[in-house]
N, C-alpha and C positions, 0 to 999 in steps of 0.2 A: 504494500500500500504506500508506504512511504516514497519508493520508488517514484512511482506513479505521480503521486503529488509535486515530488518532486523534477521531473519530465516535465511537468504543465506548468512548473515555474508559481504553485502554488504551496511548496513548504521551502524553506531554506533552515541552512543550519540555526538560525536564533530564534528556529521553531519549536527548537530541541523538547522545550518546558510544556509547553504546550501538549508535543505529541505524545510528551510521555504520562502526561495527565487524560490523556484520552483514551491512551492503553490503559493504564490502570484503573479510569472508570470501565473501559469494554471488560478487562478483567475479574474485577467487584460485580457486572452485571452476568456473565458467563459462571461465576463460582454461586451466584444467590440462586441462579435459574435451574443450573444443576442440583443445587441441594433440595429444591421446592420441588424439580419433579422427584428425585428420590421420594421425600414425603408424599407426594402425591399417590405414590403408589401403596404407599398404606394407607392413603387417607379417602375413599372413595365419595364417601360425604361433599368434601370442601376440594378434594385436591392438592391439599396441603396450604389454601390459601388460608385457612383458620387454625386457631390453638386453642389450647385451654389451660389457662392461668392456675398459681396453686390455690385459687379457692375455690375453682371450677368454671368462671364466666369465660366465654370462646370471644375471642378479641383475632384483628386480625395477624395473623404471623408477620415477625417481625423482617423476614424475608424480603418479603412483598416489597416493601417499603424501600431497603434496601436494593433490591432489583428496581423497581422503577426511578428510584433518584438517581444510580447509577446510571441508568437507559437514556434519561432528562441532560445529566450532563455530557452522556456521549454525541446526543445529538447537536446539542447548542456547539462541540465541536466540528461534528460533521457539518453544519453550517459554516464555521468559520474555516474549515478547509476545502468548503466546494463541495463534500460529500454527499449533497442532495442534489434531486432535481431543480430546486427553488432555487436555492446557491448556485447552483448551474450558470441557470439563465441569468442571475445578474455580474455572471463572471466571463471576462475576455482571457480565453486562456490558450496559450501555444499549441500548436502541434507536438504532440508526444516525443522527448529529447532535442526540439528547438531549446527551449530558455533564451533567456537573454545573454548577451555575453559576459557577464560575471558570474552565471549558472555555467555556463561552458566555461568559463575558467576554472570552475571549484570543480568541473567533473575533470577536468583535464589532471588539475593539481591532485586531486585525490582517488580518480583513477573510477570515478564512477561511470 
């Protein structure tokens, strides 16, 4: 992916923070969704998307919660790198390994 992004002259190296915040949310939201469907499959009621607390009231698993804030910050990235169709269209971006010529110097220099 990164590639890619960076081919369209839409990541450069002092994206570094950025991209690696975006992984770690796709990561937090890949590790919540696997645990939920694990639960899921003992839980044929809810799916895994309910608990029950130690006094017994079913509140929603704390999963959930954590999967979609992770899903929310992945997107608002996928925005800011062009990863939608929306971000698309309001983006001018190269043909794939055009760049500009300071992209072509950094791939030259570092052999990408």
């Amino acid at each position: 992916m990164a590639r890619e992004l960076f081919d369209l002259g839409l990541l450069t190296r002092i994206d570094r923070a950025a991209l690696a915040a975006y992984c770690m949310a796709y990561e937090r939201w890949v590790l919540a969704e696997r645990a939920l469907a694990k639960m899921a499959e003992r839980d044929m009621l809810t799916g895994g998307l309910m608990i029950k607390t130690t006094n017994g009231n079913a509140i929603q698993n704390p999963l959930v919660g954590t999967a979609n804030k992770a899903m929310l910050i992945m997107v608002r990235f996928c925005t800011e790198f062009g990863m939608t169709p929306a971000a698309r269209a309001g983006i001018e971006a190269g043909k794939p390994g055009e760049g500009d010529g300071k992209q072509r110097d950094v791939r030259q220099k570092y052999g990408f």
